[in-house]
N, CA, C and O atoms as a GROMACS GRO file, in nm:
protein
  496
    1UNK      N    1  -0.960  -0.126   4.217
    1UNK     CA    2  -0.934  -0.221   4.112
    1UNK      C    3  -0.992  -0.173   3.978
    1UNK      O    4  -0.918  -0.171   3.880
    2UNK      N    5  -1.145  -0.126   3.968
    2UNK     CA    6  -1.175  -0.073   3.845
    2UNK      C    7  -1.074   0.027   3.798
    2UNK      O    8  -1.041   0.010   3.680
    3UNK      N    9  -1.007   0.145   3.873
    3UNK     CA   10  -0.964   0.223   3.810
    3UNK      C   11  -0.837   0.201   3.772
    3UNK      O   12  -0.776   0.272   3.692
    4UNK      N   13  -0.785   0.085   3.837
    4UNK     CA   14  -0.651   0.006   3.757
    4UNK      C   15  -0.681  -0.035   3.624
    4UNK      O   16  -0.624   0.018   3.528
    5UNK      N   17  -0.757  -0.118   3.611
    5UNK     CA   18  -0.838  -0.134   3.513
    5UNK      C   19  -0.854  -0.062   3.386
    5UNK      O   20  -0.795  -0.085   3.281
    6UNK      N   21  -0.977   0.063   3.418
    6UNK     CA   22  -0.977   0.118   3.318
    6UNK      C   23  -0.824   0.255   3.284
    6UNK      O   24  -0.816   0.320   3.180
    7UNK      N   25  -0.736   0.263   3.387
    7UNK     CA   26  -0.604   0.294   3.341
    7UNK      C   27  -0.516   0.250   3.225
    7UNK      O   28  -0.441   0.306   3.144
    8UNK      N   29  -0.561   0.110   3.255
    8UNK     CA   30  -0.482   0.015   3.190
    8UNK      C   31  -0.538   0.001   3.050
    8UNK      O   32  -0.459  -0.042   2.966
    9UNK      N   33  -0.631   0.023   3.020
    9UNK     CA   34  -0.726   0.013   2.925
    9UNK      C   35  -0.705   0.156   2.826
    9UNK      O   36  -0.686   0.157   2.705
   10UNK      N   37  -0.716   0.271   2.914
   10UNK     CA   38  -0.682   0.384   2.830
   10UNK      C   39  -0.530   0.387   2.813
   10UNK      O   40  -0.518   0.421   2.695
   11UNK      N   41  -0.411   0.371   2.862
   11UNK     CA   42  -0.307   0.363   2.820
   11UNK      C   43  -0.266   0.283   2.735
   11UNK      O   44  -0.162   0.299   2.671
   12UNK      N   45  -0.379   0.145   2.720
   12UNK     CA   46  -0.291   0.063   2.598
   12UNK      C   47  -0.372   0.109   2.478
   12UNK      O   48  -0.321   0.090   2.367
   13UNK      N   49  -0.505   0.173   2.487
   13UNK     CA   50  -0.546   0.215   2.360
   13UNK      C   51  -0.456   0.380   2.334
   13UNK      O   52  -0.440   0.414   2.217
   14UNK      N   53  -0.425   0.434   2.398
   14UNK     CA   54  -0.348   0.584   2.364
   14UNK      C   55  -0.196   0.536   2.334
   14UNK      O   56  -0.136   0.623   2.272
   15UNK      N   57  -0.110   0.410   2.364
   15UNK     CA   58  -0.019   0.366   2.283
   15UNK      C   59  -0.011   0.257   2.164
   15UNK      O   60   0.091   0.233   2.099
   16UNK      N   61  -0.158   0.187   2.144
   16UNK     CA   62  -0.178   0.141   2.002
   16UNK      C   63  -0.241   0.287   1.892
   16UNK      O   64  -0.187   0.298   1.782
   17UNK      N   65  -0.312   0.352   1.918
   17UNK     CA   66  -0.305   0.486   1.844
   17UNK      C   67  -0.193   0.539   1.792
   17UNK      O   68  -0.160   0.554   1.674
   18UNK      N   69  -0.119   0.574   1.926
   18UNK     CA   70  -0.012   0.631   1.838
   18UNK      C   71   0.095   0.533   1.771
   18UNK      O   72   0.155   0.585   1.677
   19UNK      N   73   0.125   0.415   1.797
   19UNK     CA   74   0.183   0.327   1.676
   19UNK      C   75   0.146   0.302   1.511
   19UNK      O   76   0.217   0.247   1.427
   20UNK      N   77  -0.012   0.370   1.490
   20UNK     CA   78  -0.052   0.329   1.410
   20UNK      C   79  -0.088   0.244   1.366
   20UNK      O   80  -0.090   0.153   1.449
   21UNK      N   81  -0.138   0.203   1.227
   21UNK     CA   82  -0.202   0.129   1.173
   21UNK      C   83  -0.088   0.038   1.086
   21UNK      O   84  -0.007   0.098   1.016
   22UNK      N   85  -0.088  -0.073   1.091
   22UNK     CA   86   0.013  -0.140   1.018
   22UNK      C   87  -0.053  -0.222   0.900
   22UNK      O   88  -0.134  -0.301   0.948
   23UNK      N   89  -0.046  -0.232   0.733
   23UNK     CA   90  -0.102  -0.274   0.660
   23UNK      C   91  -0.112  -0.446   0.693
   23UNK      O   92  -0.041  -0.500   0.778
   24UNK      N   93  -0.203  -0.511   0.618
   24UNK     CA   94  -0.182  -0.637   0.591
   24UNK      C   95  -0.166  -0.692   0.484
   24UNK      O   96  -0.206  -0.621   0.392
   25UNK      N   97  -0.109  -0.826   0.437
   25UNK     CA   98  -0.064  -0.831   0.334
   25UNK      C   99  -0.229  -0.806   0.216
   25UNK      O  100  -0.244  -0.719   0.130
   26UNK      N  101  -0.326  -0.913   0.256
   26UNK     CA  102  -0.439  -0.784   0.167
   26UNK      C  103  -0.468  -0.677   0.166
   26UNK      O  104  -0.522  -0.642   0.061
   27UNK      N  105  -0.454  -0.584   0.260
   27UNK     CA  106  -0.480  -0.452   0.199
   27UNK      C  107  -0.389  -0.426   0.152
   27UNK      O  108  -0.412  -0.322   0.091
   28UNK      N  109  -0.261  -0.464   0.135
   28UNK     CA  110  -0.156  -0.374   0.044
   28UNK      C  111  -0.199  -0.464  -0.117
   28UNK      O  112  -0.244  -0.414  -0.220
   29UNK      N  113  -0.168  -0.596  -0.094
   29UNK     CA  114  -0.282  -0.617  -0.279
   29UNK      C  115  -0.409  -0.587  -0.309
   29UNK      O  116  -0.444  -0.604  -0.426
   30UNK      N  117  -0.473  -0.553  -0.244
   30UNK     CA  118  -0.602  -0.480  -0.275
   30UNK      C  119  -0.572  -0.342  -0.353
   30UNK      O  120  -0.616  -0.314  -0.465
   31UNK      N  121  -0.449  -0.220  -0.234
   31UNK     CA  122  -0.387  -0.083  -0.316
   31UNK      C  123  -0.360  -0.115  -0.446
   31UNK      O  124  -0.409  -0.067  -0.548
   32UNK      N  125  -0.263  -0.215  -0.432
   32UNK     CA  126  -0.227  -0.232  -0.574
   32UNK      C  127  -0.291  -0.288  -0.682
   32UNK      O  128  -0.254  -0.308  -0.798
   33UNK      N  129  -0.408  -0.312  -0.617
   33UNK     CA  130  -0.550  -0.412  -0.772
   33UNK      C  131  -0.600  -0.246  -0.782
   33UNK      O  132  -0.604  -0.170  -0.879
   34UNK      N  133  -0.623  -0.232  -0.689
   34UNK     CA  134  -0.685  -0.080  -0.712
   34UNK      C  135  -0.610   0.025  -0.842
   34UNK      O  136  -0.673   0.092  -0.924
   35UNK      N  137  -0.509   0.017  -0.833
   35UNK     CA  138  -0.405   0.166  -0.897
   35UNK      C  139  -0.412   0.058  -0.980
   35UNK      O  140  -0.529   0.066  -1.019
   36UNK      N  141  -0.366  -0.039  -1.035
   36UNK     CA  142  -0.322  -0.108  -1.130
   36UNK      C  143  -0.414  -0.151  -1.234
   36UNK      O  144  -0.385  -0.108  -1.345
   37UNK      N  145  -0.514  -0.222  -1.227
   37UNK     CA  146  -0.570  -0.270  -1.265
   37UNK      C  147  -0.741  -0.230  -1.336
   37UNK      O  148  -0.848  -0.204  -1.282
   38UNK      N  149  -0.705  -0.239  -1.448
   38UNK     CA  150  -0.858  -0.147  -1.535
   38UNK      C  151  -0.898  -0.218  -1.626
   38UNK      O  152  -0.837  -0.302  -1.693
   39UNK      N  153  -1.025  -0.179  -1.633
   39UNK     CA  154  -1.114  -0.233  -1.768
   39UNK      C  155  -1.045  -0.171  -1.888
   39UNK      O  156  -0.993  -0.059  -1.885
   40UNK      N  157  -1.047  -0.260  -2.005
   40UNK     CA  158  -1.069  -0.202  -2.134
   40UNK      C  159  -1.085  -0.078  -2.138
   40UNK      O  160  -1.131  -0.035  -2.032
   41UNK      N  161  -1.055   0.042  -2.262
   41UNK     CA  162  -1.137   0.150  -2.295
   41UNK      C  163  -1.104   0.159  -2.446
   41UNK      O  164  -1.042   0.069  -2.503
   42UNK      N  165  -1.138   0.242  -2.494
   42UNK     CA  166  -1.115   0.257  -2.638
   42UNK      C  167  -0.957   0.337  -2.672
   42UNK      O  168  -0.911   0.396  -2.770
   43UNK      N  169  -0.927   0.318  -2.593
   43UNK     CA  170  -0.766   0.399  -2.574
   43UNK      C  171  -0.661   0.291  -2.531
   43UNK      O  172  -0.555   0.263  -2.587
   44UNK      N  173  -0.718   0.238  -2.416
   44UNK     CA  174  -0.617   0.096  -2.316
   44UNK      C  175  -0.651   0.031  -2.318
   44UNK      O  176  -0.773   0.042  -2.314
   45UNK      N  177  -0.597  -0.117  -2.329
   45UNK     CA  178  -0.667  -0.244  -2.306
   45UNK      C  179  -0.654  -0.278  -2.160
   45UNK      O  180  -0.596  -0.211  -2.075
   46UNK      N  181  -0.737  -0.428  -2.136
   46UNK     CA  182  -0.753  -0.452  -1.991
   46UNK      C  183  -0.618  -0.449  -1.923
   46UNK      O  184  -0.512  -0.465  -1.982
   47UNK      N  185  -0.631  -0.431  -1.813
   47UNK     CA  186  -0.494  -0.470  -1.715
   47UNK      C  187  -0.537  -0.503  -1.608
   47UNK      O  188  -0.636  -0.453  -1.554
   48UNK      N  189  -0.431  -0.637  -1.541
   48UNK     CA  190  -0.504  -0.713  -1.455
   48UNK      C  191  -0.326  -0.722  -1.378
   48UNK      O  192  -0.228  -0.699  -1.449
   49UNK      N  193  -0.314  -0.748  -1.270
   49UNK     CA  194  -0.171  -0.804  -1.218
   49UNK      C  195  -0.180  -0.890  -1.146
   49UNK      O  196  -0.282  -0.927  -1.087
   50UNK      N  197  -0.042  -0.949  -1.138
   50UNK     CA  198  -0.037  -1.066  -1.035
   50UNK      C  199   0.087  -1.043  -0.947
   50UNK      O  200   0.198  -0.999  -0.977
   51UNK      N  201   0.024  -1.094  -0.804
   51UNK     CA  202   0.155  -1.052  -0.706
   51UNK      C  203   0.245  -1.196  -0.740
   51UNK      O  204   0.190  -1.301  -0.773
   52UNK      N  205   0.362  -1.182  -0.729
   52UNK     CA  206   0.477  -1.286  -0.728
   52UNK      C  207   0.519  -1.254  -0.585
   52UNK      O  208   0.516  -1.352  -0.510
   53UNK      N  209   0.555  -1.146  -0.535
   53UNK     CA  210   0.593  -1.165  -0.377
   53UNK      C  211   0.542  -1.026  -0.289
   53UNK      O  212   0.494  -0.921  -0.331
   54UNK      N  213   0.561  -1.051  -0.210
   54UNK     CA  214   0.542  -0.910  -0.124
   54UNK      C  215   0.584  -0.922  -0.008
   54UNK      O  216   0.532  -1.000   0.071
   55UNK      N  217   0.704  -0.835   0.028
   55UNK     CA  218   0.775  -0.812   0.183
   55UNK      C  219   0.695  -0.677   0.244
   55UNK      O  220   0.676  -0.584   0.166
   56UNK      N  221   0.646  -0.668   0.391
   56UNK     CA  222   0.663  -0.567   0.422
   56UNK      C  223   0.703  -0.570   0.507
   56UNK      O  224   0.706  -0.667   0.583
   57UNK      N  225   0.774  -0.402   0.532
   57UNK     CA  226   0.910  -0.343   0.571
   57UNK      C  227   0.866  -0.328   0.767
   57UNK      O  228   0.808  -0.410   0.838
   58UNK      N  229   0.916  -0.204   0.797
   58UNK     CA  230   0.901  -0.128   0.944
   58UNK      C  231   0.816  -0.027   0.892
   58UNK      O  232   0.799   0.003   0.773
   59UNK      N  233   0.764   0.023   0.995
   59UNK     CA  234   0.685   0.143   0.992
   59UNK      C  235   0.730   0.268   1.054
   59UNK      O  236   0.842   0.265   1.105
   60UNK      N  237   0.648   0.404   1.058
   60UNK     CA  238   0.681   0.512   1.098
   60UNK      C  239   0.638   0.607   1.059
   60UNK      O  240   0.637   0.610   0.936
   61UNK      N  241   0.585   0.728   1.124
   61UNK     CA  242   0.520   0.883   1.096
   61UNK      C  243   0.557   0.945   0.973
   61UNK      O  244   0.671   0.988   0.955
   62UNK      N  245   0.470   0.951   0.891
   62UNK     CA  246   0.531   1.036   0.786
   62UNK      C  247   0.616   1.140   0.817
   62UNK      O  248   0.591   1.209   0.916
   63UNK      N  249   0.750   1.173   0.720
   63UNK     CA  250   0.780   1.271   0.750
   63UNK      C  251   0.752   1.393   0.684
   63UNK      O  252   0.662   1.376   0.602
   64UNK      N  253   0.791   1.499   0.688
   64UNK     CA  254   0.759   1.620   0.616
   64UNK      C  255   0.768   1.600   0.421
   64UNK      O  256   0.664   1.619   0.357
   65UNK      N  257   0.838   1.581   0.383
   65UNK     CA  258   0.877   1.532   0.248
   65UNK      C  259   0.790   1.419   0.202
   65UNK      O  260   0.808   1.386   0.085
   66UNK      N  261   0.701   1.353   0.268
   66UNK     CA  262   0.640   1.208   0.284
   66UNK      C  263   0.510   1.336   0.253
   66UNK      O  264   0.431   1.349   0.159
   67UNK      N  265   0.523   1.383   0.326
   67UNK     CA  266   0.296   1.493   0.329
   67UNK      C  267   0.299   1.550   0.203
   67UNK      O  268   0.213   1.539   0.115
   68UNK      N  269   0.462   1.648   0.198
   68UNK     CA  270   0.423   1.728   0.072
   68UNK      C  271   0.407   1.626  -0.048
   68UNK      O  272   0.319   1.660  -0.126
   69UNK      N  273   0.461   1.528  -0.074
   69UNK     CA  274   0.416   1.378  -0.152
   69UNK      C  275   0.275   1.345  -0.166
   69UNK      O  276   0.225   1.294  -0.267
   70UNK      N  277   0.194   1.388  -0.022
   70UNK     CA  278   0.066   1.368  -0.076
   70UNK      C  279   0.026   1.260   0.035
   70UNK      O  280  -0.079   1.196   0.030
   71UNK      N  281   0.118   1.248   0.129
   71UNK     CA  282   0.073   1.140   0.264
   71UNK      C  283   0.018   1.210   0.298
   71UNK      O  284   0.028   1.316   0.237
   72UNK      N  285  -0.114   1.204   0.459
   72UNK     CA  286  -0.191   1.284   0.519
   72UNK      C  287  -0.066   1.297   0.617
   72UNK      O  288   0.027   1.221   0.642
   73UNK      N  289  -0.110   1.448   0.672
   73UNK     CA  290  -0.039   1.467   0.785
   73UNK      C  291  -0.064   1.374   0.934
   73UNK      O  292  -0.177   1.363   0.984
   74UNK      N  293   0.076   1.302   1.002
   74UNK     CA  294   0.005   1.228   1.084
   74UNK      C  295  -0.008   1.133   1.099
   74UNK      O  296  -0.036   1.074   1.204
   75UNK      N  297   0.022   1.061   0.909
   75UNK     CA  298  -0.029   0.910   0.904
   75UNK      C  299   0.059   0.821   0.925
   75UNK      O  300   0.177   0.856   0.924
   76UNK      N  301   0.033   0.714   0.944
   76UNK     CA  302   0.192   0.626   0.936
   76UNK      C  303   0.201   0.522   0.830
   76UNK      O  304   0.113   0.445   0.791
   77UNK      N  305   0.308   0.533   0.796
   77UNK     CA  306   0.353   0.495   0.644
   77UNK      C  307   0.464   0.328   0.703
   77UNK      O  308   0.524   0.318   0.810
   78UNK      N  309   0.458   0.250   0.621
   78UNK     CA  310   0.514   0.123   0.604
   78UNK      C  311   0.559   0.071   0.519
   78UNK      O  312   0.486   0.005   0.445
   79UNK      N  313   0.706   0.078   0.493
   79UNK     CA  314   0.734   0.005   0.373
   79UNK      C  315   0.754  -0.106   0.327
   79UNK      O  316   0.815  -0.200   0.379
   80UNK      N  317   0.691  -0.099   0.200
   80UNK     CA  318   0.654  -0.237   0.123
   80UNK      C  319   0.762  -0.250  -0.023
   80UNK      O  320   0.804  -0.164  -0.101
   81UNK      N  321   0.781  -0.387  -0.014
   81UNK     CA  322   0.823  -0.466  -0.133
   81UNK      C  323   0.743  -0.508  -0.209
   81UNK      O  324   0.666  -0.569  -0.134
   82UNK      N  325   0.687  -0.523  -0.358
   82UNK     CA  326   0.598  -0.576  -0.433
   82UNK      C  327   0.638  -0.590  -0.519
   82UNK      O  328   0.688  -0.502  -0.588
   83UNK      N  329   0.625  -0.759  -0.557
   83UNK     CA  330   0.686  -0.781  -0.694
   83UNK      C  331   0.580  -0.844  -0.761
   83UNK      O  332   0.524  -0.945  -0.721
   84UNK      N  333   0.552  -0.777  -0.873
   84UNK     CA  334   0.438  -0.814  -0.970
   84UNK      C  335   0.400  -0.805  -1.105
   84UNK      O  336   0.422  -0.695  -1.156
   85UNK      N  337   0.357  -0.880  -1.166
   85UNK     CA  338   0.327  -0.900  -1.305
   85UNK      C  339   0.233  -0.841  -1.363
   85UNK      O  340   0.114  -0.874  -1.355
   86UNK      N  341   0.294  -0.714  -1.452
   86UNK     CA  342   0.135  -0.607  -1.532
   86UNK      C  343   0.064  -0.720  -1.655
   86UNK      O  344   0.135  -0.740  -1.754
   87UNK      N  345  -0.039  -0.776  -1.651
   87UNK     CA  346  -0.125  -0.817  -1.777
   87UNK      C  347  -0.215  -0.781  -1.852
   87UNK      O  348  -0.334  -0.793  -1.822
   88UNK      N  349  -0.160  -0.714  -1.997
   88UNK     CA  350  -0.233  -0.606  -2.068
   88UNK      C  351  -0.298  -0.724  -2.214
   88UNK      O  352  -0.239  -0.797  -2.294
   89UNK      N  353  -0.422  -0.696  -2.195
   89UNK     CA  354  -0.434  -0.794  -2.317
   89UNK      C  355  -0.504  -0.680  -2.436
   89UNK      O  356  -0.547  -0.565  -2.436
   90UNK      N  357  -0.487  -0.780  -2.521
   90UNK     CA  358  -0.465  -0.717  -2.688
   90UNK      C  359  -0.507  -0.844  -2.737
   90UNK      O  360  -0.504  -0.962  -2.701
   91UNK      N  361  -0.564  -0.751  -2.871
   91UNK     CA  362  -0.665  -0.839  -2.986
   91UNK      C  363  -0.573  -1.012  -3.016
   91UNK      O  364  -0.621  -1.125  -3.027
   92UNK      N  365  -0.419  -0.962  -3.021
   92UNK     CA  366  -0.343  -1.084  -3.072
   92UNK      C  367  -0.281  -1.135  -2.929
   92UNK      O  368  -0.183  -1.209  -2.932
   93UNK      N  369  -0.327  -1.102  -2.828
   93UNK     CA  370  -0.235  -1.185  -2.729
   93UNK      C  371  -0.192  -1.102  -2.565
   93UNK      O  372  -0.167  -0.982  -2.550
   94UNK      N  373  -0.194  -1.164  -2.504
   94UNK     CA  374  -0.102  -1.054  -2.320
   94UNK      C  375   0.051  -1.039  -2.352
   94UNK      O  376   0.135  -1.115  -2.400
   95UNK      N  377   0.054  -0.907  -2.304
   95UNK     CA  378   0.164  -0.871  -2.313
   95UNK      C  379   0.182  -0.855  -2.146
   95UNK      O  380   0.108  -0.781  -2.081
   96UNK      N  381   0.292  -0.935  -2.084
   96UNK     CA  382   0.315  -0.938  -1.982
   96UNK      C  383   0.496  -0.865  -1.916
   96UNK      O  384   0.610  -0.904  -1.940
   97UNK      N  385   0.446  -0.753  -1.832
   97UNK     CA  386   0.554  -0.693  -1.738
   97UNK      C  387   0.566  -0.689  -1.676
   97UNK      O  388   0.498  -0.612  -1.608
   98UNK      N  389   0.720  -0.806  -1.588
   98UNK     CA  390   0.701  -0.775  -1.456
   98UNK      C  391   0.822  -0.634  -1.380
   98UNK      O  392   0.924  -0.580  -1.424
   99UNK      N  393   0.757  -0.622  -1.274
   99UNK     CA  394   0.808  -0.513  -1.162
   99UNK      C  395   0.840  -0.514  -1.032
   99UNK      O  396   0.762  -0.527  -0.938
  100UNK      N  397   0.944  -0.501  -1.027
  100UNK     CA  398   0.915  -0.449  -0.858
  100UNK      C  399   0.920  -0.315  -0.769
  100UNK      O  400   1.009  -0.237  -0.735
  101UNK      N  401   0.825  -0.324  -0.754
  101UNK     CA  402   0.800  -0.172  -0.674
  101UNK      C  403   0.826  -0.177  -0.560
  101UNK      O  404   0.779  -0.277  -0.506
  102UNK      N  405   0.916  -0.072  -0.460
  102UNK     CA  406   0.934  -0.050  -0.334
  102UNK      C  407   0.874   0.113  -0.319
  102UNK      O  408   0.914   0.218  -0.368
  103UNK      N  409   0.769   0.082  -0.234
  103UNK     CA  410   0.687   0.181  -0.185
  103UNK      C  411   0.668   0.217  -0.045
  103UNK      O  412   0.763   0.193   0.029
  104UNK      N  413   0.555   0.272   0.009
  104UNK     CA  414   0.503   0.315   0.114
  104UNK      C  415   0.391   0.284   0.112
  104UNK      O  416   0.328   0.322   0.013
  105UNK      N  417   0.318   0.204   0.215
  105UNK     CA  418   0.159   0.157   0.252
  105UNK      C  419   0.101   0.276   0.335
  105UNK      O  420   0.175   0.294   0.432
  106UNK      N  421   0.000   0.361   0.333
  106UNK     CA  422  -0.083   0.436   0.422
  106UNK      C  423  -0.227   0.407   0.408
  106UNK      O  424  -0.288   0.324   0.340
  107UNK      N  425  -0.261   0.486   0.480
  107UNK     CA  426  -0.440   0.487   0.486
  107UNK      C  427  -0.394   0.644   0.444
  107UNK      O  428  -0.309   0.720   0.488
  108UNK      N  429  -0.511   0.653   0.318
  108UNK     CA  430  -0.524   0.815   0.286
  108UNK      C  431  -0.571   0.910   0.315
  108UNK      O  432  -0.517   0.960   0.413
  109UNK      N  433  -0.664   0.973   0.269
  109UNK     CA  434  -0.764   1.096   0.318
  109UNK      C  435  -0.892   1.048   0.372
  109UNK      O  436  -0.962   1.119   0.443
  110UNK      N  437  -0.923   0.925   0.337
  110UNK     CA  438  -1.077   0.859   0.247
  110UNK      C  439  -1.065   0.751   0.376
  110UNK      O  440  -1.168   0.707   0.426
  111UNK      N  441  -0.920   0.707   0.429
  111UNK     CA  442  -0.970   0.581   0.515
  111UNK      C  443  -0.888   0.430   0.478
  111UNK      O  444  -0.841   0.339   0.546
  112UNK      N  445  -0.903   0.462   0.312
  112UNK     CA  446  -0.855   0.370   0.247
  112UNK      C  447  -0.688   0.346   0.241
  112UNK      O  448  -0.606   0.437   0.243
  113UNK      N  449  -0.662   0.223   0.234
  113UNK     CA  450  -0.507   0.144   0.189
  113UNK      C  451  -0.424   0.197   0.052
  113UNK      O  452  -0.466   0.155  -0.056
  114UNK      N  453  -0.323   0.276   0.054
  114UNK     CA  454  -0.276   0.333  -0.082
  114UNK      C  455  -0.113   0.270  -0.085
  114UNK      O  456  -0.057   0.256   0.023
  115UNK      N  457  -0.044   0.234  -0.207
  115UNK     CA  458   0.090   0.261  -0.138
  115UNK      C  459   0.157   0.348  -0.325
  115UNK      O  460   0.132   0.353  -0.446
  116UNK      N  461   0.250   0.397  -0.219
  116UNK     CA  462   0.281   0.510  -0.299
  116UNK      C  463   0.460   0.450  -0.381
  116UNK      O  464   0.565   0.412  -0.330
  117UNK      N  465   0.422   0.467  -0.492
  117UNK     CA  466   0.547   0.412  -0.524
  117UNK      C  467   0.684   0.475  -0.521
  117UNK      O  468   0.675   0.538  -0.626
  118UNK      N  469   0.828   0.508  -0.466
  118UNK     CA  470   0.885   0.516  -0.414
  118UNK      C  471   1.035   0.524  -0.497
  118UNK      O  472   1.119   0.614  -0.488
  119UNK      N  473   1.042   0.364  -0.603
  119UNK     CA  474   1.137   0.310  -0.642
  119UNK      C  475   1.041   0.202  -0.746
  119UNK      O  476   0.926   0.172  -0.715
  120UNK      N  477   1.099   0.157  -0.856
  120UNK     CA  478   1.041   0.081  -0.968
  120UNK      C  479   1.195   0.000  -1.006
  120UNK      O  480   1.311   0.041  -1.003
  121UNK      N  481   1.139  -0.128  -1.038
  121UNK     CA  482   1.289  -0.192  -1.133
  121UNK      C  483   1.227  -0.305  -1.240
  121UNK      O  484   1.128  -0.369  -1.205
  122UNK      N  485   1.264  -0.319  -1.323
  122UNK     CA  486   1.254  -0.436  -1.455
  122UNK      C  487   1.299  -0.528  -1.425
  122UNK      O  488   1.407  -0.527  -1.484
  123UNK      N  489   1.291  -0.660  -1.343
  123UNK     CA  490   1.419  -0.755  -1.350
  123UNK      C  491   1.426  -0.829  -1.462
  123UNK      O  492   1.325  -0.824  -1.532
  124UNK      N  493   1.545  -0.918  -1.514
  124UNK     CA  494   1.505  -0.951  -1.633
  124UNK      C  495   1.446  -1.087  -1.611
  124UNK      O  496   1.397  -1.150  -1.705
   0.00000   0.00000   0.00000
């Protein structure tokens, strides 16, 4: 019985491994507070965003064209919908842009949640 057991135990962890890691909807707005979003400098003003929606897609192994991009080899990538509002403020006022980005969610080199943008659109 134990060794049913721990069979059962190593086969379902050696087929959640290889499925990968699937984002959640916070870590994919977290990627995107991350890349997006900055302090002031004497060059840029602040930028802050806001999600309006976020779909995510199916998943799957990077492919070759996906690494030389800059995915880790290996990783598994998920695609995401994100639609969101850039907020850049200035001495007279926010200047607000929204976007929607269709990307790719991974874990990078570091561990961390990235998604890589893919496709961009303006709606009006």
């Amino acid at each position: 019985m134990r060794k049913i057991v721990l069979f059962l135990l190593l086969s379902f962890s050696m087929v959640s491994c290889s499925m990968g890691q699937k984002p959640t909807r916070d870590n994919i707005i977290k990627a995107m507070k991350t890349m997006w979003e900055k302090p002031a400098t004497t060059m840029e003003p602040k930028s802050t965003i806001d999600i309006n929606d976020l779909k995510i897609g199916t998943s799957a192994k990077a492919n070759y064209a996906q690494e030389l991009d800059g995915i880790p080899k290996g990783a598994t990538v998920t695609s995401v919908k994100v639609d969101f509002t850039q907020n850049q403020f200035y001495s007279d006022g926010v200047h607000k842009v929204r976007r929607i980005t269709v990307g790719l969610a991974y874990k990078d080199q570091f561990g961390e949640w990235a998604v890589m943008n893919t496709a961009t659109t303006y709606p009006k």
